[in-house]
Steps between C-alpha positions, in 0.01 A plus 500: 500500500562431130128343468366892620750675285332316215106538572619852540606598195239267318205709654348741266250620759697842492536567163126539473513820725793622367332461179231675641670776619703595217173508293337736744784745502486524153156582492534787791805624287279514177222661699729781601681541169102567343430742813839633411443606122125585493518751788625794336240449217230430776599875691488668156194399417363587887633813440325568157133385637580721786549790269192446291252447801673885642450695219163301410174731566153378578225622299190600657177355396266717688222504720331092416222341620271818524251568282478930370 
């Protein structure tokens, strides 16, 4: 029982992944923290192009392609 207690805890096999894991949440939680802060500035500026293409007015070129 000993000899199993003690291949046990010398196997790293586990550490890897939990290794792994850790690293991977911290990326997710980065991700979000960057969706987090540019969102409001993201919105604003939706808003502004949103504005300009209302109030924007086409000119008309004419009749083209005809000949007179």
């Amino acid at each position: 029982m000993t000899k199993f207690f003690k291949t046990f805890l010398a196997d790293e096999s586990g550490a890897v992944t939990v290794d792994w894991v850790v690293l991977t949440a911290a990326i997710v939680g980065l991700g979000l923290a960057v969706i987090t802060s540019v969102r409001s500035g993201v919105q604003s500026l939706g808003t502004d192009i949103q504005n300009s293409l209302t109030s924007a007015s086409v000119a008309t070129l004419g009749t083209l392609g005809t000949s007179n």
